[in-house]
N, C-alpha and C positions, 0 to 999 in steps of 0.2 A: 427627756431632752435627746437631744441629737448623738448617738452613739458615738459616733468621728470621733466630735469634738470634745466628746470625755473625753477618748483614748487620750486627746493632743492636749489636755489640761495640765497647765504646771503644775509640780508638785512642791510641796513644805519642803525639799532639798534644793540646797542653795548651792550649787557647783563652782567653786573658788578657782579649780584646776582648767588654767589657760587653753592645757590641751584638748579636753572633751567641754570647755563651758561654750564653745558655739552650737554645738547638740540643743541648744535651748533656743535658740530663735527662732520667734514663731511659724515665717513663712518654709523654715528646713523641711518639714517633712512634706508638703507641695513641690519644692524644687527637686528633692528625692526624686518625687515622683515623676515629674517630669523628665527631668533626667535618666529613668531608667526607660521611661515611654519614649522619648528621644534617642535612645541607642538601639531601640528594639526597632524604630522603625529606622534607621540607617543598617542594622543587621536586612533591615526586611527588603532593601533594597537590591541585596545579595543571594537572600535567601529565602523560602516561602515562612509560611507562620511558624509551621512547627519547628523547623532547625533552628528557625530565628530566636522562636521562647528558649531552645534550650541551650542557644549559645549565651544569650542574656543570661538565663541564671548559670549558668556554671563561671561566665566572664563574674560574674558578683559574686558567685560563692570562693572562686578562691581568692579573688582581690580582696574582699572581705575578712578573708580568712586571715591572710598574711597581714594586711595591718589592723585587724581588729584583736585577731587571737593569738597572734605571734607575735609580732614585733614589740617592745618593753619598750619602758621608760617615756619619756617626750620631745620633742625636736630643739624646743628651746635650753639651755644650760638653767644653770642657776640651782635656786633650791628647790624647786618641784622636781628638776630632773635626779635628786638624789632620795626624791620620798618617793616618787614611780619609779624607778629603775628599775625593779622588778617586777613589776604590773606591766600587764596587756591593757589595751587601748579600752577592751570592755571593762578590767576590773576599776579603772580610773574615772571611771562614769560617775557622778553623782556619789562619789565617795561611797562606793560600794553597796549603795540601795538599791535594793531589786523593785518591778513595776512601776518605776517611775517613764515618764511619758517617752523621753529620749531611750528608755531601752526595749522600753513597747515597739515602736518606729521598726527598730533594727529587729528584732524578731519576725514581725508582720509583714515586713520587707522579703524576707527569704518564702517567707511561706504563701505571701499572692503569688512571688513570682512560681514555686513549684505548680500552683494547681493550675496559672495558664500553660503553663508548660505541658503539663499532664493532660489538659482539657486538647492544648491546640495539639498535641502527638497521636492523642486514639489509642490505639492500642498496639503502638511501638516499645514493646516490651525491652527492646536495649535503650532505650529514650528512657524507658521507665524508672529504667534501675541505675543509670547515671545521673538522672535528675535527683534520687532520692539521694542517692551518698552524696551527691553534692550538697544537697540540703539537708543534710544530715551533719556534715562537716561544718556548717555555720551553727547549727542551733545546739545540737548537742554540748558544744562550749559554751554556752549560753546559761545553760543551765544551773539552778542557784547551786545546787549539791557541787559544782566542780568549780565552782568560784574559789581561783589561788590553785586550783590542784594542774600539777602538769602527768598526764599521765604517763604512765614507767617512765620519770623522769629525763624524759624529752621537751626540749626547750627550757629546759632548771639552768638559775644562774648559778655558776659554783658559787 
């Protein structure tokens, strides 16, 4: 079958959490897309291909960053805001399941954008190595081993 549309197949986790349960609607990861191809070419009206790829990713790696891996809890009150309060937006995913379809998205997301970036820069070796810490700073947190871990306790709730 068609590889895509495995990656974009629901999984047997039923996401109850207000905050991350739009992550499941089918057409999300198409508007993703559009939306990030929509900003690249208003970047691109400014700018030629290559600053344009690398302003898009690094505009998504930290916006990304700050409220996927940093910001806690959820916007709405109530009682999920007292069972997330200490969870990032990623660990509140799918009740803490890894490989499921919504966190595939957000992974594969950082990492198209680094290799147009790479592809459209050449061999702009400071291009190179800001793109990479930047997609390094999304994904690294991603990672199943640092799930709940803050490291040297930065951003720990007392």
């Amino acid at each position: 079958g068609n590889s895509f549309c495995t990656l974009l197949e629901m999984a047997d986790v039923i996401d109850v959490n207000p905050n991350t349960s739009w992550l499941h609607q089918p057409a999300l990861p198409y508007a993703y897309a559009v939306l990030l191809g929509a900003f690249w070419m208003l970047f691109h009206i400014f700018f030629d291909s290559a600053f344009s790829s690398t302003v898009l990713l690094q505009t998504h790696a930290y916006a990304t960053f700050i409220f996927v891996h940093w910001i806690k809890g959820a916007p709405e009150g109530g009682l999920i805001q007292e069972q997330v309060a200490h969870m990032t937006f990623w660990e509140q995913i799918d009740d803490g399941y890894f490989g499921t379809p919504a966190r595939r998205i957000l992974i594969l997301a950082p990492i198209v954008l680094y290799f147009v970036a790479v592809y459209t820069n050449g061999a702009d070796m400071f291009a190179l190595v800001m793109n990479t810490a930047a997609t390094l700073l999304v994904l690294v947190p991603k990672h199943e081993g640092l799930f709940g871990v803050r490291l040297f306790g930065v951003n720990k709730l007392d």
